[in-house]
C-alpha positions in Angstrom: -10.5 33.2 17.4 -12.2 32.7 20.5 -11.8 35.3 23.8 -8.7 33.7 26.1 -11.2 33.2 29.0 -13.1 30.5 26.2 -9.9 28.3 25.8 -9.7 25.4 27.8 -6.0 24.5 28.9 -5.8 21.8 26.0 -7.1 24.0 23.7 -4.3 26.8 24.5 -2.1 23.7 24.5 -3.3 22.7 20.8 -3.2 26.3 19.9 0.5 27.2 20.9 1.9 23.7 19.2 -0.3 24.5 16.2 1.5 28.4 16.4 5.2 26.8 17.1 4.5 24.3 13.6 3.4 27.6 11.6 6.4 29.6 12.8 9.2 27.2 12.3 7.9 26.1 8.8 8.0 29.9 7.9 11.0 31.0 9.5 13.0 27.9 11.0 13.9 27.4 14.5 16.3 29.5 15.1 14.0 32.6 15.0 11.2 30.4 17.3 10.6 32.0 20.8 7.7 32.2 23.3 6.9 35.6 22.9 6.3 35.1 19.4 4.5 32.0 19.5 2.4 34.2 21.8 1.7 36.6 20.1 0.9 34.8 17.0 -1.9 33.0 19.2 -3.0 36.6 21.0 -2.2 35.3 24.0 1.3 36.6 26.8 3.7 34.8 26.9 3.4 34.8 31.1 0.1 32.5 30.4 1.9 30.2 28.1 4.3 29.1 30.9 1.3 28.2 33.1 0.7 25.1 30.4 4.6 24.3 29.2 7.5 24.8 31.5 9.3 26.2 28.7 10.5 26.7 25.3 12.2 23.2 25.2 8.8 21.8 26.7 7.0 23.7 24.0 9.3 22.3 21.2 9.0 18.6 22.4 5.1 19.2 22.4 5.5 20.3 18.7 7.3 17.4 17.7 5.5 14.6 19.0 3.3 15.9 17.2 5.2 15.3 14.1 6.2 12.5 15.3 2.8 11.1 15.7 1.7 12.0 12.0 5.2 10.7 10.8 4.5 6.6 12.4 0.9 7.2 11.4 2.0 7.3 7.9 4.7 4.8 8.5 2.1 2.3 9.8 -0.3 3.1 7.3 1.3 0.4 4.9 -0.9 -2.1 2.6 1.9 -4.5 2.0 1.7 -7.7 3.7 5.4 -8.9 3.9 8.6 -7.0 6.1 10.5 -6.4 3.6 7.6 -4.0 1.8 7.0 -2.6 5.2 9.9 -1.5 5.6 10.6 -0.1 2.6 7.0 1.3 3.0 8.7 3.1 6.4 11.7 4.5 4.5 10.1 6.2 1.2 7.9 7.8 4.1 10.4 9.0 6.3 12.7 10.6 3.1 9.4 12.1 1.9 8.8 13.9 5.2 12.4 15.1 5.2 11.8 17.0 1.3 7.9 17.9 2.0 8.1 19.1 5.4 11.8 19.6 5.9 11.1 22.6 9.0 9.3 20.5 11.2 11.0 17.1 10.1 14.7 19.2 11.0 13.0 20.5 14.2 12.6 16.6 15.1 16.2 16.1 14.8 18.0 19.2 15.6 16.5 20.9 18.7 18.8 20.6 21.8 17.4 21.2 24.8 18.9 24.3 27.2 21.3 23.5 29.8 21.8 20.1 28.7 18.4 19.3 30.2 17.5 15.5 29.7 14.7 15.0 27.6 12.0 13.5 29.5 10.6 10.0 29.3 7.3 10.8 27.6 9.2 12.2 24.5 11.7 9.2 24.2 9.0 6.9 24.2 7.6 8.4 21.6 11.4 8.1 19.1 11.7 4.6 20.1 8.2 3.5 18.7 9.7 4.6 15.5 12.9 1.8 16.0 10.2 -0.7 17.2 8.6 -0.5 14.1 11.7 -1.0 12.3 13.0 -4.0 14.6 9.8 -5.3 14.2 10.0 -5.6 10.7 13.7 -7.0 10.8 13.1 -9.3 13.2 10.5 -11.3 11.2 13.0 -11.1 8.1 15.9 -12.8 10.5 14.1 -14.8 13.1 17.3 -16.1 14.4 18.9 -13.2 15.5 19.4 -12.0 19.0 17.9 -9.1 20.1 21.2 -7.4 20.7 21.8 -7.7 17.0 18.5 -7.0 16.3 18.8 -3.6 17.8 21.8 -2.5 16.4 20.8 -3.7 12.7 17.6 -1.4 12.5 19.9 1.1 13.9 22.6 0.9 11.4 19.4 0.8 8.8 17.6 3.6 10.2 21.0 6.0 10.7 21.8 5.2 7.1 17.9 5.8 6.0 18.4 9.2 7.7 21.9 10.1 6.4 19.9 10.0 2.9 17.0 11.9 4.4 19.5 15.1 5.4 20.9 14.9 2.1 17.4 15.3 0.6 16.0 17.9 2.9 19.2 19.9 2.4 19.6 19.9 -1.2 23.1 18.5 -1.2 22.7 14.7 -3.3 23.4 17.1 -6.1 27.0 16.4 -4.8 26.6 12.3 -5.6 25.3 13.5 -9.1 21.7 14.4 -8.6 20.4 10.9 -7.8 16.9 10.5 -7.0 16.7 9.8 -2.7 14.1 7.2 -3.0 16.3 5.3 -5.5 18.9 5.4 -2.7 16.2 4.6 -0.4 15.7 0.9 -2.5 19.1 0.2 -3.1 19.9 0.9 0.5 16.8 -1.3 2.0 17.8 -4.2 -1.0 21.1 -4.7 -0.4 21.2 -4.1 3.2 17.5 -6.4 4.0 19.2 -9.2 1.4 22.1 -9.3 3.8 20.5 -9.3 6.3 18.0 -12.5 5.6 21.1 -14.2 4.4 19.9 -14.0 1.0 
């Protein structure tokens, strides 16, 4: 690793996310603090708070990160119709939830301190994902409003992520040990079919 003085802010920026990833997927959030992730980057913690504001700032940092690599996979879709796009979105999304289930809990569970609000640049980043998913319902039912647009891919989306707990947690065992991207399909058919008035 390189002497502090030879880190650019963004570097120690990239450096501290990278350490806050590594730390949660070994130990959970729970035991995550900035005087750990300092010291797993050889760095004080004093120095850290001259590039986040704090642990919550750090942690939002972290997930957009996630974030980011979870619509870059999303988007990365070679079917041509809605319907196989989103379906596309939803196999990825459970499949983050088993693979990377630290990081993809962090996403969701973190609460920031003191009931700060979560700022604007991080909530612009969770409503891309719903974009994507209105997008793709949209073109399926052209002739719905954009009220009922918005809550459909939300009723989708909270139902895609009810299965996604269930999978990252090890509890659909308790339905019988069915496979989460069958649930995924029958979830997307049914629901997409009523949906297009099929």
């Amino acid at each position: 690793m390189a002497r502090r003085n030879q880190h650019s802010r963004e570097e120690l920026q990239a450096l501290a996310i990278q350490a806050v990833r590594d730390l949660v997927a070994e130990n959970g959030l729970e035991k995550l603090s900035v005087r750990k992730v300092a010291d797993r980057i050889g760095y004080t913690a004093g120095m850290l708070y001259h590039v986040f504001a704090n642990l919550d700032d750090l942690i939002l940092h972290a997930n957009a990160d996630t974030l980011a690599q979870l619509l870059e996979a999303m988007k990365d879709c070679p079917a041509s119709t809605p319907r196989e796009q989103l379906h596309h979105m939803a196999r990825v999304y459970v499949s983050m939830a088993r693979e990377q289930t630290a990081l993809w809990k962090m996403v969701f569970l973190h609460q920031m301190q003191n009931a700060a609000e979560v700022p604007e640049w991080y909530r612009g980043k969770t409503a891309t994902l719903f974009e994507l998913v209105e997008s793709g319902m949209s073109q399926l039912a052209e002739r719905q409003s954009a009220e009922q647009i918005h809550l459909a891919a939300r009723t989708l989306w909270g139902s895609v992520h009810g299965i996604a707990v269930l999978a990252a947690d090890d509890k659909l065992v308790v339905a019988g040990d069915v496979d989460e991207q069958a649930m995924i399909e029958s979830l997307l058919q049914h629901y997409l079919n009523s949906w297009a008035g099929e």
